[in-house]
N, CA and C atoms as a LAMMPS dump frame, in Angstrom:
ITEM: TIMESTEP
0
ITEM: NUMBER OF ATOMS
315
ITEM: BOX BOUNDS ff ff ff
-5.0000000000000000e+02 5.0000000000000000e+02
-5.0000000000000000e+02 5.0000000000000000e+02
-5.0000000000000000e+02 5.0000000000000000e+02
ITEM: ATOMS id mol type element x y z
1 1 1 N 133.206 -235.378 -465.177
2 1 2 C 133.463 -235.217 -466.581
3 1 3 C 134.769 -235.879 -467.002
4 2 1 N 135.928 -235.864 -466.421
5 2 2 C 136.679 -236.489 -466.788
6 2 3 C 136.922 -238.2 -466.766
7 3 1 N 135.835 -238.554 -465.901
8 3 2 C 135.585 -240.14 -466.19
9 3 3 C 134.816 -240.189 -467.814
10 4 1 N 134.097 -239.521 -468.051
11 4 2 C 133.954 -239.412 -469.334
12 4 3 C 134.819 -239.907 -470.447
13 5 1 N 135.404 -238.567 -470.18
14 5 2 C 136.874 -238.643 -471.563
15 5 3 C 137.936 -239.938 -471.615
16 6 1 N 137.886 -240.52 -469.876
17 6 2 C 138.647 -241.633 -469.844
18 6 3 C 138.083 -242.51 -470.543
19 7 1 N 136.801 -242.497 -469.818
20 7 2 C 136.217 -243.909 -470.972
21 7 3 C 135.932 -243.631 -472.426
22 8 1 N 135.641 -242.748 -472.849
23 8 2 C 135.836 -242.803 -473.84
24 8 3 C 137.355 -243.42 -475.107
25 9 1 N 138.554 -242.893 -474.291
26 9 2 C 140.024 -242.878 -474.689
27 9 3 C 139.482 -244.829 -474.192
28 10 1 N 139.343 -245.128 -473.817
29 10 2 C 139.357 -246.417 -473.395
30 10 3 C 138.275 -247.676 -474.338
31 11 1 N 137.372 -246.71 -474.885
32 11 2 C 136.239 -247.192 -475.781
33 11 3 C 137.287 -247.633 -477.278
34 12 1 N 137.801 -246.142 -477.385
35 12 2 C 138.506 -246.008 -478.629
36 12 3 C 139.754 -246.891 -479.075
37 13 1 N 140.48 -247.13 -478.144
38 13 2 C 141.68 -248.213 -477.576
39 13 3 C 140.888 -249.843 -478.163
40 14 1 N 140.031 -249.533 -477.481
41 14 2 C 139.137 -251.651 -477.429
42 14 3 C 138.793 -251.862 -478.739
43 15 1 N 138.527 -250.945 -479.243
44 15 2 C 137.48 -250.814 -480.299
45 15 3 C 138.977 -251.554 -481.59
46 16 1 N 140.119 -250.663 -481.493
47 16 2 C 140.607 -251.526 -482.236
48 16 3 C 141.378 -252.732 -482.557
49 17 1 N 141.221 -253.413 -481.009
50 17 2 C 141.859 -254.479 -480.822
51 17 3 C 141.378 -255.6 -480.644
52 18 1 N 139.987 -254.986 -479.978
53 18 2 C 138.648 -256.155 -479.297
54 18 3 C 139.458 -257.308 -478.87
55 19 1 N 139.943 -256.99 -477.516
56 19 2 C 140.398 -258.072 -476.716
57 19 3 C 139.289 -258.62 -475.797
58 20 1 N 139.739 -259.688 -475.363
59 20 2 C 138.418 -259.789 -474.181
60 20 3 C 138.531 -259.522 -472.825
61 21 1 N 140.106 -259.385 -472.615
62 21 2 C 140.304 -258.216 -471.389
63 21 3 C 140.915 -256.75 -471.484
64 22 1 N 140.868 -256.311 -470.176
65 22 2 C 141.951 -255.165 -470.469
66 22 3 C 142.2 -254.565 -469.079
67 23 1 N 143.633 -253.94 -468.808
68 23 2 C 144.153 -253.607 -467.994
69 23 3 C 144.226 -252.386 -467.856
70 24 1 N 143.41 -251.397 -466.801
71 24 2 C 143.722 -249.915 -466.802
72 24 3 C 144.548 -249.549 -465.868
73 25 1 N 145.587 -249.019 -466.015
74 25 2 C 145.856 -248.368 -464.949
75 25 3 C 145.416 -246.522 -464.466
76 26 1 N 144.872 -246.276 -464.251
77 26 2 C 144.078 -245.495 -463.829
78 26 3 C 144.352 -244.184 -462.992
79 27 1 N 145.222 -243.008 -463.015
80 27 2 C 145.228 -242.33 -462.058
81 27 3 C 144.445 -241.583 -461.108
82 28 1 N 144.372 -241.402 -459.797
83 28 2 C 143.143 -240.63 -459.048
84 28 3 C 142.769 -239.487 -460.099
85 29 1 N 143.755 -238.778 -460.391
86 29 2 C 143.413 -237.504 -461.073
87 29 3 C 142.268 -237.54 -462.055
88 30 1 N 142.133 -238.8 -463.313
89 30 2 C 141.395 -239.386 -464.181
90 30 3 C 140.067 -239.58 -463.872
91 31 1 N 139.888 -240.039 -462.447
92 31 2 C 138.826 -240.376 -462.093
93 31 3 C 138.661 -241.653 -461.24
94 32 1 N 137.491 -241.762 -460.686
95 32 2 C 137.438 -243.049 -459.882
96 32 3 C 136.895 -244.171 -460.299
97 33 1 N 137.812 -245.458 -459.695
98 33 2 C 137.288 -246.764 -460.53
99 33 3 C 136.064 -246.699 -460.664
100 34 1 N 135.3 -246.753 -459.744
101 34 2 C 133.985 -247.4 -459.625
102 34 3 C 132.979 -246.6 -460.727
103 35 1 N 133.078 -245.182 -460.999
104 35 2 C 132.686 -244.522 -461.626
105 35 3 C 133.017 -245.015 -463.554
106 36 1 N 134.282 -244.91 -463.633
107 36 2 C 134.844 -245.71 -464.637
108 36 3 C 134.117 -246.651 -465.324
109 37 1 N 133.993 -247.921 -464.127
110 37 2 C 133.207 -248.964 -465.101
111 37 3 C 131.787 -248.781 -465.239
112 38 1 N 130.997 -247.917 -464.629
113 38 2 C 129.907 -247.407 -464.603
114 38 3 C 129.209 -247.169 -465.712
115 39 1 N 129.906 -246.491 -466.325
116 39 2 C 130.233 -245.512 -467.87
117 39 3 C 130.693 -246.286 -468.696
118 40 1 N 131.657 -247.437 -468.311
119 40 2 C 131.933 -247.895 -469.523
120 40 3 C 130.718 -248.767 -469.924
121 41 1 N 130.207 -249.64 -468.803
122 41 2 C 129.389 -250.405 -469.176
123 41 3 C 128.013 -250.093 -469.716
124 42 1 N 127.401 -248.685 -469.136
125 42 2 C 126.474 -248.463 -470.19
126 42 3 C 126.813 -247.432 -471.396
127 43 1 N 127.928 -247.058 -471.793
128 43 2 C 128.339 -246.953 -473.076
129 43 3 C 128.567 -248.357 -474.03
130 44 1 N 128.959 -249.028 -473.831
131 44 2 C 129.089 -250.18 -474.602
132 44 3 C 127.898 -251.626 -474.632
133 45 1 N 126.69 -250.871 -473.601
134 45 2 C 125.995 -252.333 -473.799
135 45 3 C 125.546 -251.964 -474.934
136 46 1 N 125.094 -253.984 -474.573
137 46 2 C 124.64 -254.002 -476.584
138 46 3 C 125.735 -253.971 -477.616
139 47 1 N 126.863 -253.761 -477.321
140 47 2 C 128.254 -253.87 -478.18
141 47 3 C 128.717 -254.518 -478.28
142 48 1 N 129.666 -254.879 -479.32
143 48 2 C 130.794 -256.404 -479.014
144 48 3 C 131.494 -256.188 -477.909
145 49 1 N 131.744 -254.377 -477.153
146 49 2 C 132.78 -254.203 -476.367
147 49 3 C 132.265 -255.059 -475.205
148 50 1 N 130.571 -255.316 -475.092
149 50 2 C 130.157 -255.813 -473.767
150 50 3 C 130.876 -256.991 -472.869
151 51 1 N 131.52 -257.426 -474.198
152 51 2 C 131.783 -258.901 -473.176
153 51 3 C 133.011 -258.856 -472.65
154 52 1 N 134.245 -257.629 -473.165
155 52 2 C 135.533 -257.145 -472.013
156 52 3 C 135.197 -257.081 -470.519
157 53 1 N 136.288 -257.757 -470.461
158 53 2 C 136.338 -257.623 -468.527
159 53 3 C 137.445 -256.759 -468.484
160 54 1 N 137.372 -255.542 -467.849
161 54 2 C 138.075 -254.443 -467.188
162 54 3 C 138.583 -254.735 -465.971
163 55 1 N 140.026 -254.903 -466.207
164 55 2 C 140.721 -254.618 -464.414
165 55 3 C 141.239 -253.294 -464.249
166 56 1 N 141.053 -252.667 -463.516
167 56 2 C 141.048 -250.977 -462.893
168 56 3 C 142.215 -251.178 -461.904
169 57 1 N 143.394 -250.676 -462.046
170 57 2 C 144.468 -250.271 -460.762
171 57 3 C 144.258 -249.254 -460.725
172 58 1 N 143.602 -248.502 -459.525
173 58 2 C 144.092 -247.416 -459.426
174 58 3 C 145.053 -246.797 -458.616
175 59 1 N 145.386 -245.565 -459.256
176 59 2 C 146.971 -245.131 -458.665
177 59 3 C 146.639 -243.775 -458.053
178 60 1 N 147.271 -243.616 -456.835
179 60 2 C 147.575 -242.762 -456.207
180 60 3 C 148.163 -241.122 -456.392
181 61 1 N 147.941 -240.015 -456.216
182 61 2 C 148.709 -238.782 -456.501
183 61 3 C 149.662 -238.697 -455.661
184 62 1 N 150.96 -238.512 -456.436
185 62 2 C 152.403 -238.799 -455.925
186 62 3 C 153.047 -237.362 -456.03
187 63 1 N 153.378 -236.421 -455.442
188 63 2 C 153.914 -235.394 -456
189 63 3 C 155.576 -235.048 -455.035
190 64 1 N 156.433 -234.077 -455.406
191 64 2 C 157.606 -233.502 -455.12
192 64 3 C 157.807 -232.172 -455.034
193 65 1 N 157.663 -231.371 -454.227
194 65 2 C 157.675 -229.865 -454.197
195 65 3 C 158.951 -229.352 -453.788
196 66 1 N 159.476 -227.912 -454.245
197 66 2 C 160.589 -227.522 -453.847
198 66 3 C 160.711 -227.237 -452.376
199 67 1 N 159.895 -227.112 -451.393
200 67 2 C 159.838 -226.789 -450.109
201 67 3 C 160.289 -228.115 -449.21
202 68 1 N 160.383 -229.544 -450.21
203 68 2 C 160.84 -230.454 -449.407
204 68 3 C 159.768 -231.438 -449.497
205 69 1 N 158.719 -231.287 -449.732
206 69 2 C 157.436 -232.386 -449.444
207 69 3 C 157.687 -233.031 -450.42
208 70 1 N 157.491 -234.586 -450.394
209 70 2 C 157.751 -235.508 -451.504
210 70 3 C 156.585 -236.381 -450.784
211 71 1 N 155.642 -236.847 -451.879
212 71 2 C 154.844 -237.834 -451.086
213 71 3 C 153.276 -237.961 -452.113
214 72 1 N 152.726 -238.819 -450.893
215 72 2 C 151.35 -238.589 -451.218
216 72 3 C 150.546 -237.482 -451.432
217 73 1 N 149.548 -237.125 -452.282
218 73 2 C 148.71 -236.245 -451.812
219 73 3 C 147.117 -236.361 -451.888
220 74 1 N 146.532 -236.181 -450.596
221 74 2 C 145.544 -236.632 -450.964
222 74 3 C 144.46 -235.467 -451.858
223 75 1 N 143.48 -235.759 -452.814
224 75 2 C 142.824 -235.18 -453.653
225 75 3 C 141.183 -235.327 -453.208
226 76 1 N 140.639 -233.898 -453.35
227 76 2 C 138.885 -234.308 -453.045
228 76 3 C 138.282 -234.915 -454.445
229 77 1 N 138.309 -235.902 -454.698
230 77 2 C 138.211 -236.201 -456.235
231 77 3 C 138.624 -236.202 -457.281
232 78 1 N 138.601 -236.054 -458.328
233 78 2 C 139.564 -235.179 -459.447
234 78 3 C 139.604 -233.942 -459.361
235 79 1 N 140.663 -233.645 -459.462
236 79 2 C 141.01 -232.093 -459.869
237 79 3 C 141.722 -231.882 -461.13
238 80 1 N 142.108 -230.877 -461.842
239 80 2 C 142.789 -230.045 -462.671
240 80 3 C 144.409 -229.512 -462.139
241 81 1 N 144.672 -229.44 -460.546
242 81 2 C 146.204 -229.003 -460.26
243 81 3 C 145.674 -229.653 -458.792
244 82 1 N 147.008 -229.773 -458.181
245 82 2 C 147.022 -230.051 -456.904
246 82 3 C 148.048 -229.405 -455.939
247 83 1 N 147.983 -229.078 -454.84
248 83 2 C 148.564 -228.325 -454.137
249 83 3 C 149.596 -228.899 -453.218
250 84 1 N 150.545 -228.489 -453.024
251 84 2 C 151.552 -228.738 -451.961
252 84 3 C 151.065 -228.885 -450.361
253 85 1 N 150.499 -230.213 -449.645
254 85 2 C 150.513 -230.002 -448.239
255 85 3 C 151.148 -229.325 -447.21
256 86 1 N 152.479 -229.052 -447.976
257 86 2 C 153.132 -228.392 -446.598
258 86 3 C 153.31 -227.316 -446.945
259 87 1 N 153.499 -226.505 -448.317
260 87 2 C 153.53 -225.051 -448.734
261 87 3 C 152.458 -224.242 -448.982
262 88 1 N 151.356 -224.976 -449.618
263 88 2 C 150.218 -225.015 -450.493
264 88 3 C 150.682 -224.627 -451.635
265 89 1 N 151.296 -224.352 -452.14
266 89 2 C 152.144 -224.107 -453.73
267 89 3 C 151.2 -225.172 -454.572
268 90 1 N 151.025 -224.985 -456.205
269 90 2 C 150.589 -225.458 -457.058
270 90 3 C 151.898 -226.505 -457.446
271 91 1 N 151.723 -227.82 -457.281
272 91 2 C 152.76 -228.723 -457.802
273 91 3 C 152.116 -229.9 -458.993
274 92 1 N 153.168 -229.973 -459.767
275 92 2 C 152.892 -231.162 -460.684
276 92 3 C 152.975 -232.41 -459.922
277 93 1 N 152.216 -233.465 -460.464
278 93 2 C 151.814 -234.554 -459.869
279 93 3 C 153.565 -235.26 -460.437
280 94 1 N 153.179 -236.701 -460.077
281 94 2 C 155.003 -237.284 -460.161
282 94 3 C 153.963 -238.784 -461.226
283 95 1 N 152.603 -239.353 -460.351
284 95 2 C 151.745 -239.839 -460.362
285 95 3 C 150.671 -239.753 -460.044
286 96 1 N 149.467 -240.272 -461.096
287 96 2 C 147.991 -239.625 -460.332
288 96 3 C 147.336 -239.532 -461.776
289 97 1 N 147.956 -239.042 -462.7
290 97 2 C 147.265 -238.446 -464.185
291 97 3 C 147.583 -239.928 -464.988
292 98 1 N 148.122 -241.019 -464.957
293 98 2 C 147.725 -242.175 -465.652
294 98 3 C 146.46 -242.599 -466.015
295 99 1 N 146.586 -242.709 -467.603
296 99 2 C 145.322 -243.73 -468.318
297 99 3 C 146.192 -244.531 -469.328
298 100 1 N 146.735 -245.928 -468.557
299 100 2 C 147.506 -246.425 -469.609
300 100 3 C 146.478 -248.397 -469.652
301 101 1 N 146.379 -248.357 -470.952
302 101 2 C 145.495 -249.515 -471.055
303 101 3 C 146.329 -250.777 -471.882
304 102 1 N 146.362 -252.059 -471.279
305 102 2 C 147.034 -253.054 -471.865
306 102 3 C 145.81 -254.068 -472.704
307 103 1 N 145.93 -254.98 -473.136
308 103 2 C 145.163 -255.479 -473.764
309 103 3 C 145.413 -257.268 -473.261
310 104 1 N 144.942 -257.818 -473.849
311 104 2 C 144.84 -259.06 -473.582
312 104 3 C 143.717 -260.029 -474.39
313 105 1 N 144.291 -261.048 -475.156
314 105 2 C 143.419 -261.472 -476.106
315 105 3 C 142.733 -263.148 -475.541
């Protein structure tokens, strides 16, 4: 579901710029590339959006906990919170929740 809402936020973005590329950067948390363009592309066939080419970075969950862990973390997919590897504590991500889209004409 939340590849959903991305593409959508990403539909809405194109829609008023209609570039013919675009740059996502993408956090794990958001969802996964492959899924991403999945959705975008059959939301928009048949659209002017069809003929954008999407580049997808995706980014990693980066987090910092008070127990000392600073790092990667790995995620079973998207989630909603993520946990501390070495405490299990509920920690905010540092990186991971990015949907930032550039344009390109």
């Amino acid at each position: 579901m939340h590849e959903q809402s991305a593409v959508q936020t990403i539909i809405e973005t194109l829609k008023t710029t209609n570039p013919k590329k675009a740059k996502i950067k993408l956090g794990m948390m958001r969802g996964e590339k492959s899924r991403i363009l999945d959705i975008f592309k059959n939301q928009v066939q048949d659209t002017p959006l069809e003929q954008i080419k999407l580049e997808i970075e995706q980014t990693p969950v980066t987090s910092r906990c008070q127990c000392g862990f600073e790092g990667t973390v790995d995620i079973p997919g998207h989630v909603h919170f993520i946990r501390c590897p070495k405490c299990s504590k509920i920690i905010d991500p540092l990186t991971g929740n990015e949907l930032e889209i550039t344009t390109e004409e």
